[in-house]
C-alpha positions as CSV (number, residue, x, y, z in Angstrom):
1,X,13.0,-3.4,-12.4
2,X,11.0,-0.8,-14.9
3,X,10.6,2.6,-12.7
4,X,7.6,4.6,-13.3
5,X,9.0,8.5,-14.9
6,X,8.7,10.7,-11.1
7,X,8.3,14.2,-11.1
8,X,9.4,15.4,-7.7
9,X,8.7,18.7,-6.2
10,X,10.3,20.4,-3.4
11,X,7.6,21.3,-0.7
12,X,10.5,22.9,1.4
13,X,14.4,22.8,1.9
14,X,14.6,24.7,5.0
15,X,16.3,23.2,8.4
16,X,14.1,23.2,11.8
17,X,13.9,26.7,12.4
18,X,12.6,27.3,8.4
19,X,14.6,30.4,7.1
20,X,13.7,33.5,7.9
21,X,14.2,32.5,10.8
22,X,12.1,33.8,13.7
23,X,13.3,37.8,15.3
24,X,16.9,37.0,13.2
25,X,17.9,40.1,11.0
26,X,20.8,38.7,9.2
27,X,21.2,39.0,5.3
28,X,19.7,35.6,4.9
29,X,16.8,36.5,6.4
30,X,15.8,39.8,5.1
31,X,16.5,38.8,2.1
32,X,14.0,39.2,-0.6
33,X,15.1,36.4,-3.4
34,X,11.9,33.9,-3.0
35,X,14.5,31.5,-3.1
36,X,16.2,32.6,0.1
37,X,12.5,31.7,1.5
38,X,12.7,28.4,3.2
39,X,10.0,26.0,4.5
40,X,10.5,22.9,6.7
41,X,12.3,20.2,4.1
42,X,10.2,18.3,2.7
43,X,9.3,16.4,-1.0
44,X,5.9,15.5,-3.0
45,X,6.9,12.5,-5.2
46,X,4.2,12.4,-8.3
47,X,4.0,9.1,-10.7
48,X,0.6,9.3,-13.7
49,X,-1.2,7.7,-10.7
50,X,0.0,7.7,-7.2
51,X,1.1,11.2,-4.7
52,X,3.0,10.6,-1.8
53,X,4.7,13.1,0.3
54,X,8.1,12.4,2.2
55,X,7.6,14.2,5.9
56,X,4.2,16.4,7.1
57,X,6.4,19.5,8.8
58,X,4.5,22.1,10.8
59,X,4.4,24.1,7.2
60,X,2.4,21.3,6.2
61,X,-1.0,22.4,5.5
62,X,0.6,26.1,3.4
63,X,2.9,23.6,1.7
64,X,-0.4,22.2,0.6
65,X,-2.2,25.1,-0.4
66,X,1.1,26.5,-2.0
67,X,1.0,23.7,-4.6
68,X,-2.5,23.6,-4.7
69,X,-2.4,19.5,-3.8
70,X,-6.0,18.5,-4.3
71,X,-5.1,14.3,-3.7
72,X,-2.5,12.9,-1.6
73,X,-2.2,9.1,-1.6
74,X,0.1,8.8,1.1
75,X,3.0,10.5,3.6
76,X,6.4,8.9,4.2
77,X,8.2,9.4,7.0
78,X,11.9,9.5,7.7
79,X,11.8,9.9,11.1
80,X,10.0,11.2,14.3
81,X,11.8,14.9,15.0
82,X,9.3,17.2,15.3
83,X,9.9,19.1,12.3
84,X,9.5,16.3,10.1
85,X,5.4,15.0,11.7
86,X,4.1,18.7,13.4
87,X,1.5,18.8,9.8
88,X,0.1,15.5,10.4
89,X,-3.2,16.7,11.9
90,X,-3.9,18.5,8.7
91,X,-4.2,15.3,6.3
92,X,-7.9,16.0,7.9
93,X,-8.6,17.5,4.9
94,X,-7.5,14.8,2.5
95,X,-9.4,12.8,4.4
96,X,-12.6,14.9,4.0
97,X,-12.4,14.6,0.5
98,X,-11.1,11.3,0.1
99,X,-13.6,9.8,2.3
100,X,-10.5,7.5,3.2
101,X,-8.0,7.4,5.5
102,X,-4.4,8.3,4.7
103,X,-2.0,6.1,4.5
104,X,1.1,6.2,6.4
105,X,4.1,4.6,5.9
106,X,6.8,4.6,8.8
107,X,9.1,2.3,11.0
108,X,7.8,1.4,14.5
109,X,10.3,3.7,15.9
110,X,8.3,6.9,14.2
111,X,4.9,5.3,14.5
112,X,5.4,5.7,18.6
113,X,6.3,9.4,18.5
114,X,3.2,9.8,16.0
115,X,0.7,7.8,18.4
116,X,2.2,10.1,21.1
117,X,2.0,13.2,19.4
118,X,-1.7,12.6,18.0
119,X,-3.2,10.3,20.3
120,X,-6.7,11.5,19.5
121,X,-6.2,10.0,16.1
122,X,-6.0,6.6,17.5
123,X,-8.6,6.8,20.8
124,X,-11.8,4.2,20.8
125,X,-13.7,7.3,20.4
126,X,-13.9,8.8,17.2
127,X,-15.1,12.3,16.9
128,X,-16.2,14.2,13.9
129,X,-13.4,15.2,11.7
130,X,-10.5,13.9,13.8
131,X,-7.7,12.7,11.4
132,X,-8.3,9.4,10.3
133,X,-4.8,7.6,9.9
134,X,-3.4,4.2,8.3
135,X,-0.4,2.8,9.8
136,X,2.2,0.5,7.2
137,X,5.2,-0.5,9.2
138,X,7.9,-0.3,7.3
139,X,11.9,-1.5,7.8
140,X,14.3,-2.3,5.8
141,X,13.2,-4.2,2.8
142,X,11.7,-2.7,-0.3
143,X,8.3,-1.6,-0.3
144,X,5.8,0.0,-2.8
145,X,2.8,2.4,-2.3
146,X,0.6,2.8,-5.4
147,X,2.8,2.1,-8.6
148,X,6.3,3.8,-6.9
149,X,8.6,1.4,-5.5
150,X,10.6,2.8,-2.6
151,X,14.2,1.1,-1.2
152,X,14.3,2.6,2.3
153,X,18.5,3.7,2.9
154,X,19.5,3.7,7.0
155,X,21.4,6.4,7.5
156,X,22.5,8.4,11.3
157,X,21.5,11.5,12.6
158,X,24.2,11.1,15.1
159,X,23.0,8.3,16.9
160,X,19.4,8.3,15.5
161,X,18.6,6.1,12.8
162,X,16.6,8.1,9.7
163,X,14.8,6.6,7.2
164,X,16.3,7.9,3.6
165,X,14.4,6.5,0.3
166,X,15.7,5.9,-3.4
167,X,12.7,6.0,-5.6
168,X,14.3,4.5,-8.9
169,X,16.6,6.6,-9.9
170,X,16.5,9.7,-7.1
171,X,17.8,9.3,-3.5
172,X,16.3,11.6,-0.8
173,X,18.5,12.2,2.4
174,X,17.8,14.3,5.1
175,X,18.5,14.8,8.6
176,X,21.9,12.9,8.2
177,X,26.2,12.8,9.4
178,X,26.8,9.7,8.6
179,X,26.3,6.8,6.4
180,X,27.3,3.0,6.1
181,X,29.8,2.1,3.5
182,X,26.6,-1.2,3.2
183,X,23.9,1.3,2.7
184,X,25.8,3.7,0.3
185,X,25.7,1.1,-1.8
186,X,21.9,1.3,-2.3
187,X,22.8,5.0,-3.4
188,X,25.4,4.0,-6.2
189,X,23.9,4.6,-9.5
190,X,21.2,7.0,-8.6
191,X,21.1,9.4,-11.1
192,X,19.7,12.7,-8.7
193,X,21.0,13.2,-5.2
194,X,19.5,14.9,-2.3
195,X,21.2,15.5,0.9
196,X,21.1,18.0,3.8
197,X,23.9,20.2,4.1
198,X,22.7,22.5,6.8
199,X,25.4,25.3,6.9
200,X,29.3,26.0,6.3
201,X,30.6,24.6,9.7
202,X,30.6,21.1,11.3
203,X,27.1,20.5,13.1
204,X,26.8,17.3,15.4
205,X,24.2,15.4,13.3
206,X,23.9,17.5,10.0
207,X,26.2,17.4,7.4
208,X,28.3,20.7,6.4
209,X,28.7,22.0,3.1
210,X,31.8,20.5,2.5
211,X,30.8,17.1,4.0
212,X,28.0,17.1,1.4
213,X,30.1,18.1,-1.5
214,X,32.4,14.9,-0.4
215,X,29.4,12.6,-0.1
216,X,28.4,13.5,-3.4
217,X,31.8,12.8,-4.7
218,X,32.1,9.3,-3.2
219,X,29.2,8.5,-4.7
220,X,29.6,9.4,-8.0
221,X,26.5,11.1,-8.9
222,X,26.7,13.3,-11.2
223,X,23.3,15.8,-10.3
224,X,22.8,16.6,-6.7
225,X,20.8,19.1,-5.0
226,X,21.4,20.1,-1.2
227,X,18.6,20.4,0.9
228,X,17.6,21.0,5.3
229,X,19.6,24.3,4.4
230,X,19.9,27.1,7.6
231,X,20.2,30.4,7.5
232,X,23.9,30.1,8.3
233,X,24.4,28.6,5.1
234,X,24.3,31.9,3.1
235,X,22.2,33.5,0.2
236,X,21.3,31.2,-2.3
237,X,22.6,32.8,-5.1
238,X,26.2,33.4,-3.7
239,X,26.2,30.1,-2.7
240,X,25.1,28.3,-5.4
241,X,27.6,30.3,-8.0
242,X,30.4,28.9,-5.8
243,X,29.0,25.5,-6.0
244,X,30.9,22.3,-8.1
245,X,29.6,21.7,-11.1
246,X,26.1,18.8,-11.4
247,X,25.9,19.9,-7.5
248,X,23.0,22.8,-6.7
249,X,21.2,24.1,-3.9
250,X,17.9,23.2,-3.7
251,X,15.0,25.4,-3.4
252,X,11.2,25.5,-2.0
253,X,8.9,25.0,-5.5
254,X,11.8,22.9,-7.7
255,X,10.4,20.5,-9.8
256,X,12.5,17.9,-11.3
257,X,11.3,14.9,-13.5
258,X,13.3,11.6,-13.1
């Protein structure tokens, strides 16, 4: 299959609590290196005709702005934790200017939490500038939205299952500990990695530094970029000059072109 050439641009790499983190005082978060300045993780995927963007965190609408994103075709969603749908009200905009509404694209599991979380989105009524919303199940099987083809990858946030997406020949994790020797496969080959490796010790349903460093390894990519990074992590720059070689720490405004 002929992939379209992607530029991809990271909206934010930060973990839940974004880094600074709220009333913390620690070296990571007074820093003043931009790139030790994290928002909620996120990715705009850009082909010569079709914008998408993977998650709508609650830095959303300044993630927006910041980029200055003036058409937005779609938002794909990994999965329903807070961090990754809080932004959805603010497609509102999009759709002002669009006159259409946006589409989303997300498994019936995340489409529950999002008819939860904005119900007045989806009521009989429809008020003046409420967000206007398009819901495309998605599962397992291929799927495409404008002229980018997306494989959706399962892979666990403990016991959750997350929605990760290769887009030809980049591979977005995030929110992940674990993944099935089956679904790795659909990994294999990809040329850019990106996975979550949220500090230096073992989390519950994150990977660490050195779990990420491993993945990375087993699947013999050769570029990867780490990404849902916490404050606990370190300073970017320290970090990253300890790093393996083709293996980097991703940060918020990185564009790559694949």
């Amino acid at each position: 299959m002929a992939y379209p050439s992607l530029k991809i641009t990271f909206l934010g790499t930060g973990t839940s609590s974004g880094v600074p983190m709220i009333a913390c005082d620690c070296e990571v978060c007074t820093s003043t290196n931009k790139k030790d300045k994290r928002l909620r993780s996120s990715i705009m995927v850009q082909s010569e005709t079709t914008t998408l963007v993977v998650d709508s965190t609650p830095d959303f609408r300044y993630q927006m702005l910041r980029k200055n994103v003036k058409r937005l075709d779609a938002i794909v969603f990994t999965h329903p934790h807070k961090d990754h749908i809080a932004g959805l009200d603010d497609i509102r905009a999009f759709n002002y200017f669009s006159k259409k509404p946006m589409q989303i694209y997300a498994n019936e599991m995340t489409q529950e939490v999002i008819i939860r979380e904005f119900p007045y989105a989806f009521a009989d009524t429809k008020y003046p500038g409420l967000p206007e919303i398009a819901l495309n199940t998605i599962a397992m099987d291929q799927f495409e939205v404008g002229d980018i083809p997306i494989t959706p990858i399962l892979v666990w946030h403990l016991k959750m299952p997350v929605m990760a997406f290769r887009f030809g020949k980049f591979t977005y994790i995030t929110d992940a500990n674990r993944i099935d020797e089956g679904e790795k496969e659909k990994i294999r080959g990809s040329e850019i990695l990106v996975v979550n490796a949220l500090r230096n010790e073992r989390h519950v349903s994150h990977y660490s530094l050195e779990e990420a460093i491993h993945l990375v390894r087993d699947l013999g990519v050769s570029q990867a970029y780490f990404t849902h990074i916490s404050h606990q992590l370190g300073k970017h720059d320290i970090v990253s000059a300890k790093l393996p070689e083709g293996i980097h720490l991703a940060y918020d405004g990185l564009e790559l072109n694949v």
